[in-house]
C-alpha positions, 0 to 999 in steps of 0.5 A, spaced: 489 468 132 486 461 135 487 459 142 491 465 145 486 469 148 483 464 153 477 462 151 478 455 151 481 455 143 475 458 141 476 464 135 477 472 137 474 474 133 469 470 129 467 470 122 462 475 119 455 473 118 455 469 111 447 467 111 442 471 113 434 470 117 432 473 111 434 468 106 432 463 108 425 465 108 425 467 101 428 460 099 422 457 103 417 461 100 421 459 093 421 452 095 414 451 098 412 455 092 416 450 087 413 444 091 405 445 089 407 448 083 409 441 081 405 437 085 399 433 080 392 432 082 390 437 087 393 443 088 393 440 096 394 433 098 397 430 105 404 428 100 404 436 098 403 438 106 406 434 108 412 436 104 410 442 106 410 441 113 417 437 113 420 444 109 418 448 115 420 443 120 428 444 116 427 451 116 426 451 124 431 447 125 436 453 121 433 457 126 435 454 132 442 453 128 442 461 126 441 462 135 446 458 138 451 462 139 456 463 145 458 469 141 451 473 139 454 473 132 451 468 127 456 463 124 455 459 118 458 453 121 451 452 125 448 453 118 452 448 115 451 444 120 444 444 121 444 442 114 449 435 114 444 433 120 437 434 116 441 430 110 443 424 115 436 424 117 432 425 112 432 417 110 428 416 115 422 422 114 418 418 109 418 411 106 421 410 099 420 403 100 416 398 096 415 391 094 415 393 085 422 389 083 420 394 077 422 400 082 428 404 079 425 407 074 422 413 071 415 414 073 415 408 079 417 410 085 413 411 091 411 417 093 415 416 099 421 417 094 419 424 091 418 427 098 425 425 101 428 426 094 424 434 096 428 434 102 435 434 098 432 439 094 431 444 100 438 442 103 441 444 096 436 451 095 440 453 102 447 450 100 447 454 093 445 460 097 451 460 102 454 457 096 454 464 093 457 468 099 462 463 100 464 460 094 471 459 096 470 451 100 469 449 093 477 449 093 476 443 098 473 439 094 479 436 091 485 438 096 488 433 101 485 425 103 478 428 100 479 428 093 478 421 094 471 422 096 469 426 090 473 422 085 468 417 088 462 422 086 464 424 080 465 417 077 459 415 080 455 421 076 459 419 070 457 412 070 450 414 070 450 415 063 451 408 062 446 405 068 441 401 067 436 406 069 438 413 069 433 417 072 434 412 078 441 412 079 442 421 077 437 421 082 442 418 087 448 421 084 445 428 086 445 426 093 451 423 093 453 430 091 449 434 096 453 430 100 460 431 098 459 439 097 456 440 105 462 436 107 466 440 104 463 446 106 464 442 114 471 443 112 471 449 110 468 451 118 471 447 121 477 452 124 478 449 131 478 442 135 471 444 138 468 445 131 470 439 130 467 436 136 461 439 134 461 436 127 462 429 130 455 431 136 451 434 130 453 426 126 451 423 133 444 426 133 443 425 126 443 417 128 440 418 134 434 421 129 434 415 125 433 410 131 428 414 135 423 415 129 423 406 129 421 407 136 416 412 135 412 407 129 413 401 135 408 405 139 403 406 134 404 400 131 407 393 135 406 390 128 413 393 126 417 387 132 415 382 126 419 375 128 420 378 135 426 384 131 426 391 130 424 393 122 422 400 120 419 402 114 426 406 112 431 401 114 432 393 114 434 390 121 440 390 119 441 397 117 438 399 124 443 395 127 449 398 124 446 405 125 445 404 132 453 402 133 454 407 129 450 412 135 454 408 141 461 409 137 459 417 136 457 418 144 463 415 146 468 419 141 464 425 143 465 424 151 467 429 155 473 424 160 471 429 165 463 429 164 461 423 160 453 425 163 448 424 158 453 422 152 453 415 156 446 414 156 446 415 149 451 410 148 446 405 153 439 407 148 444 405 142 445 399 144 438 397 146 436 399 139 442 395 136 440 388 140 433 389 139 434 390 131 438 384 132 443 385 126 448 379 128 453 382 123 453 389 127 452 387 133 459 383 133 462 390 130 460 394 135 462 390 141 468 389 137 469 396 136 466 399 143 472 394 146 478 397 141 474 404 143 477 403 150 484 398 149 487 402 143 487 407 149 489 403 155 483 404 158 482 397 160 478 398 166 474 402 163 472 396 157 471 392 163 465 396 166 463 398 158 462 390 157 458 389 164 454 395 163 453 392 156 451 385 159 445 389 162 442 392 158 442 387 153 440 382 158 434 387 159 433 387 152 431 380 151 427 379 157 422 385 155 422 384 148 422 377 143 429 378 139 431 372 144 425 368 140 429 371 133 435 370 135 433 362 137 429 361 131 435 363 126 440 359 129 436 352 129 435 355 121 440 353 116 442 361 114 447 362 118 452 358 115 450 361 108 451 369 112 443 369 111 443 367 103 449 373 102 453 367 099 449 365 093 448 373 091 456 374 092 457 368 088 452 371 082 454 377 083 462 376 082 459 372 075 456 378 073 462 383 075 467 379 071 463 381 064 464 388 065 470 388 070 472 396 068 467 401 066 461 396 071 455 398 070 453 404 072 451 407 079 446 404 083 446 398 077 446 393 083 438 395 084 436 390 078 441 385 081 435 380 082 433 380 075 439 377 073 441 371 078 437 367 080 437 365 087 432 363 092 430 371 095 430 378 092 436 381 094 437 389 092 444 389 092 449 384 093 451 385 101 459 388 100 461 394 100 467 392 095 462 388 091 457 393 090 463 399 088 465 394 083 459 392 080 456 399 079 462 403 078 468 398 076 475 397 078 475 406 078 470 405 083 472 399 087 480 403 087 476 409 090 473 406 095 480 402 097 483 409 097 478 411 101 480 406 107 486 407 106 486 414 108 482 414 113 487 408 116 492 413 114 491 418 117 488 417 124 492 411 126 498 418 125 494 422 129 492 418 135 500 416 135 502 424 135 496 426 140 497 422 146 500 428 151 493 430 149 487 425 151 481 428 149 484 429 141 487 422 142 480 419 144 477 422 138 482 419 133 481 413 136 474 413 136 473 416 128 479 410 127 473 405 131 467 408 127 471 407 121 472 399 122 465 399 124 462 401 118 467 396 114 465 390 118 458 392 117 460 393 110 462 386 108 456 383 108 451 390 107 451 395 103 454 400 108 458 403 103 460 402 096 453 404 092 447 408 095 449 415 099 445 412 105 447 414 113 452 409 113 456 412 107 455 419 108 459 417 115 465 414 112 465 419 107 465 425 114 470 420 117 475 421 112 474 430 113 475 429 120 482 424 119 484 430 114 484 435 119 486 432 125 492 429 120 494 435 117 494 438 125 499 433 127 502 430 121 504 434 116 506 441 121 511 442 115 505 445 110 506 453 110 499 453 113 495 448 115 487 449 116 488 446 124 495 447 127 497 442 132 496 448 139 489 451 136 488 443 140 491 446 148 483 446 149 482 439 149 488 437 153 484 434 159 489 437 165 
C-alpha cells in the first residue's frame, strides 16, 4: 500500500533489488573491451580513452543512482533514471558537428559521432540488462497516450528503409528507440507522485548539463561568444536558447511551494543562459510561458515578482555581455522579417513535400535538404517541427506527431482541472502543460520536435509519460486498476 503508512506517500515496502553493482561492472568491462576492439589505428588514441573515460564517468554516476536511497534498499528507478539523465546529456559530451554537406553518410562522420553514438550503446548494455530482470515494462510501450510516441518510432524505423541514407537515419532510429524503451521503463518506475517529481528533477539536471558544459568552453575559449552570442560545438544558439527555457520551466514546475531555495537560482542561470544565447524565438516562449506558469494558477502577484526578477538579470545580461550589440545588429538587418531566412527554406521545402506527401522520404531525410533547394544558406532541416515530421515520415508521421499534441493537451488540461484542492500536483500539470507549449513554440521555427531525437524531442516525448500518469490518476479512476491513484497524490497537498 502507498500513502497509508505515513511516510509522506512513499511505498511500504519497496521493490527488490532488480540490478546489482555486479552487472554493471561486467557490462563496463564488456563495453570498454568492445570499444577498443573496434577502434582502427592504435589499440590507444585520445578518441578510445576518451570514450573510455566518458564510459566510467556514466557508470560512476549508476553508482551514485544505486546509493541514493532513503530506504537502504537498491531500487531500479534510480538506475532508470540515471540512464534517462546521461542520454539527455550525452549530446553535449562530444561534437558530431562538421562543415561536410556530405555528412550523413556511411564512412563521413566525425569522429565526435562515433563517440556519442558509444554513449547510446552503453546506455543500451545497461537498459538490456535491467531489460532481462524486468521484462515486463515492455508491456507500456504501447498502452495508454504512450502508443503514440512509439507509433512514432516505429514508422520512423520503418522508413529508414527508404531514406536517403540509411546508415545516417538507423543510427538515429536506434536512439530514437533507446528513448522510448527507457521511458518506458520510467513508466513502469514511476509508482507514486514523488517518483514523478524525481523523474521531472533528474529532466532538470540534464538540461542544466546542457547549459554548464557551453559555459565551460566559454572560459577556455571566449571565442565561442562569436557575434556578441552563445554558440557551442553541439548545439546552435537557438537550440541553446530553447534548452535553457526548458531548464527555467523544469525548476519552476519542480519547486517546493514552501521551499523554492535553490530551484529558483536554477530558473535565474537558465534565463541568463537563454539571453546570452540570444534565440529570439525561444526567448519570447519562455517568457510566455514562464507568465502562463503563474496565471494559469492565479499566482499573479507571483508572475509580477517573476517578470521583475527576469528584467534583472537580463539587464545583467546585456551589460556583462555583447548580445546587445547581436540583438542591435539583427534588428537593423533585413532577417527579421524572413524569420532569419526560415521562410525561403519552408517554402522549397513545402514543394518538395508535395512530391512525396504519403510515405516522405524517409527518417532524417531533411539532413540533405540544402542539396535540393537552392537558396542563399545551407539549411539541415527545415525549421518546423510539423514540416520536418512530414518530409521525412509523410502524413503517418506528421499525423503521429499532431496526436502526440493532442494528448499531452488532453491530458494535462484534465489533470490540472481535477487537481486544484491539491496544489503542488496542480502546479506540476501546468508546469508539463507550459513546457509542452514551450517546446511547440520553439518548434514552429526549429526542429524542436519532428526529426532527430535531440533534448528537446526527448522532452515531449517525457512530457506525454508524465500526462499519461497524472491523466490516468485523476481522470480515468473507473479503469480497474490505475498505475497511480488519485490519493497515492495526499503527500503533495501543501497544507
Amino acid at each position: 500500500m502507498i500513502g497509508s503508512n505515513g511516510n509522506n506517500g512513499l511505498k511500504a515496502t519497496p521493490k527488490a533489488t532488480g540490478l546489482r553493482p555486479g552487472a554493471m561492472v561486467a557490462a563496463l568491462a564488456v563495453f570498454t573491451l568492445l570499444v577498443f576492439w573496434a577502434a582502427s589505428g592504435p589499440i590507444v588514441s585520445w578518441q578510445t580513452v576518451s570514450i573510455a573515460s566518458v564510459g566510467i564517468v556514466i557508470f560512476a554516476v549508476l553508482c551514485f543512482a544505486i546509493s541514493t536511497t532513503r530506504t537502504g534498499v537498491l531500487r531500479n528507478r534510480n538506475i532508470i533514471f540515471a540512464l534517462w539523465f546521461v542520454l539527455l546529456g550525452s549530446e553535449e559530451v562530444f561534437s558530431y558537428l562538421t562543415e561536410d554537406p556530405g555528412a550523413g553518410t556511411a564512412g563521413s562522420f566525425s569522429s565526435g559521432a562515433y563517440s556519442e553514438a558509444m554513449i547510446w550503446v552503453f546506455v543500451f548494455l545497461a537498459l538490456l540488462i535491467y531489460t532481462v530482470r524486468n521484462p515486463e515494462y515492455l508491456r507500456q510501450i504501447f498502452r495508454g497516450s504512450f502508443k503514440w510516441v512509439a507509433i512514432f518510432g516505429t514508422i520512423a524505423l520503418l522508413s529508414c528503409s527508404y531514406a536517403e541514407s540509411k546508415f545516417f537515419a538507423a543510427a538515429w532510429s536506434f536512439k530514437l528507440w533507446l528513448v522510448i524503451l527507457l521511458l518506458a521503463a520510467c513508466t513502469s518506475e514511476t509508482e507514486t507522485f514523488e517518483d514523478l517529481l524525481a523523474f521531472l528533477k533528474t529532466t532538470m539536471l540534464g538540461f542544466a548539463f546542457l547549459l554548464v558544459v557551453p559555459l565551460i568552453r566559454l572560459f577556455s575559449d571566449p571565442a565561442v561568444l562569436a557575434e556578441g552570442r552563445l554558440y557551442d560545438v553541439a548545439a546552435a544558439p537557438t537550440m541553446l536558447s530553447a534548452d535553457a527555457a526548458c531548464l527555467v520551466l523544469l525548476a519552476l514546475t519542480v519547486s517546493n511551494p514552501r521551499r523554492r531555495g535553490w530551484l529558483l537560482g536554477m530558473a535565474a542561470f537558465g534565463f541568463a543562459v537563454m539571453i546570452l544565447a540570444a534565440g529570439k524565438t525561444a526567448i519570447a516562449a519562455g517568457i510566455l510561458c514562464s507568465i502562463l506558469f503563474f496565471a494559469l494558477q492565479r499566482k499573479m502577484s507571483s508572475a509580477g515578482i517573476f517578470v521583475l526578477a527576469m528584467i534583472i538579470v537580463g539587464g545583467l545580461v546585456f551589460i556583462l555581455t555583447p548580445v546587445s550589440d547581436y540583438l542591435g545588429t539583427y534588428a537593423k538587418s533585413d532577417q527579421a522579417f524572413s524569420v532569419t531566412g526560415r521562410t525561403e527554406v519552408w517554402e522549397a521545402g513545402w514543394g518538395l513535400i508535395k512530391q512525396k506527401p504519403i510515405m516522405g522520404r524517409g527518417y532524417m531525410s531533411s539532413r540533405f535538404l540544402a542539396d535540393k533547394i537552392d537558396v542563399s544558406w545551407h539549411p539541415e532541416h527545415l525549421h518546423d517541427g510539423f514540416l520536418e515530421a512530414w518530409y521525412n515520415n509523410g502524413i503517418f508521421g506528421l499525423f503521429t506527431i499532431i496526436m502526440i499534441q493532442f494528448v499531452i493537451v488532453r491530458n494535462l488540461w484534465r489533470a490540472r482541472s481535477v487537481s486544484r484542492q491539491m496544489p503542488y500536483v496542480n502546479q506540476v500539470a501546468v508546469g508539463a502543460l507550459v513546457l509542452y507549449l514551450n517546446i511547440l513554440i520553439n518548434g514552429l521555427v526549429s526542429r524542436a520536435f519532428g526529426s532527430r531525437p535531440d533534448a528537446t524531442f526527448m522532452t515531449m516525448f517525457a512530457v506525454v509519460f508524465v500526462s499519461d500518469r497524472l491523466y490516468h490518476a485523476f481522470c480515468v479512476q473507473e479503469e480497474p486498476q490505475p498505475r497511480i491513484a488519485p490519493w497515492q497524490f495526499e503527500s503533495a497537498t501543501v497544507r
